[in-house]
C-alpha positions as CSV (number, residue, x, y, z in Angstrom):
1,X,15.2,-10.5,14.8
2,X,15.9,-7.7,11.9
3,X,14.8,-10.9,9.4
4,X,11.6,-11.7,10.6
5,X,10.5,-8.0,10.4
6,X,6.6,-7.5,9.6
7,X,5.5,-6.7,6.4
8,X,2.0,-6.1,4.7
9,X,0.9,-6.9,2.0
10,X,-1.0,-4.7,-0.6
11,X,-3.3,-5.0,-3.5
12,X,-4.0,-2.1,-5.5
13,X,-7.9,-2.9,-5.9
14,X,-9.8,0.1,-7.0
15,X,-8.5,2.4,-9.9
16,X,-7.5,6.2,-8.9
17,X,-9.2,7.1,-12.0
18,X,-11.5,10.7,-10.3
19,X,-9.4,10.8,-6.7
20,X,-7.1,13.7,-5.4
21,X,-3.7,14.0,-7.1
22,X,-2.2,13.5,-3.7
23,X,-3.8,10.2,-3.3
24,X,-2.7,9.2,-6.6
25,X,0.9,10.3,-5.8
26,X,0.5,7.9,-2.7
27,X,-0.4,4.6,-4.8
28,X,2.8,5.6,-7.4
29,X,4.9,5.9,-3.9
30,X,3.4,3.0,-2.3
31,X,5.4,0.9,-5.5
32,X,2.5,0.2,-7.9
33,X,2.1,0.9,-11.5
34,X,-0.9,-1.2,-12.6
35,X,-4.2,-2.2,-11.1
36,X,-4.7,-5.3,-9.4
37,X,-0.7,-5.0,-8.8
38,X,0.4,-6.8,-5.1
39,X,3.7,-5.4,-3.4
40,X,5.2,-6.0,-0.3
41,X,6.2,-3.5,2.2
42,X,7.6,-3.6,5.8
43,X,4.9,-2.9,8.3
44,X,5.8,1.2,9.6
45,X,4.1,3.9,10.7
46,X,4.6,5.3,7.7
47,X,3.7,2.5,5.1
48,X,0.6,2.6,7.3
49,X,0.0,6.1,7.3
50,X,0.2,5.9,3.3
51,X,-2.1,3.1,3.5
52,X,-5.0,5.2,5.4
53,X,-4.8,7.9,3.0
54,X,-5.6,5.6,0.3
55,X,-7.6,2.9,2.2
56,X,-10.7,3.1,-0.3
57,X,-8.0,2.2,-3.1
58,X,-6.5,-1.1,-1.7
59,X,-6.3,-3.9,0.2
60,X,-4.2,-5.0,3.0
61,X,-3.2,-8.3,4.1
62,X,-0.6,-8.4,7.4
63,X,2.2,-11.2,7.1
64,X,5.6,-12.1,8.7
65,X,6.8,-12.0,12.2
């Protein structure tokens, strides 16, 4: 069951160019270096709680399990 674990997917859309250096730390943590960049990341409370912070910055896309 481990193996089909959910995952989102997420596009960095919008550049952090003018936004909080905290939010910006958040896009670096979330695994991105490069805008319009797409990573994968398992679907936790925490991924998610990174995701809110910087909702106004990506896109999200649920897959798996």
């Amino acid at each position: 069951m481990a193996s089909e674990a959910k995952k989102v997917r997420i596009t960095y859309s919008t550049s952090f160019i003018g936004v909080q250096g905290d939010q910006k730390d958040t896009i670096r943590r979330l695994g991105f270096t490069k805008l319009q960049q797409t990573v994968e990341q398992p679907d936790t409370p925490v991924i998610r709680g990174m995701i809110h912070k910087v909702r106004h910055l990506v896109t999200v896309e649920e897959i798996g399990g």
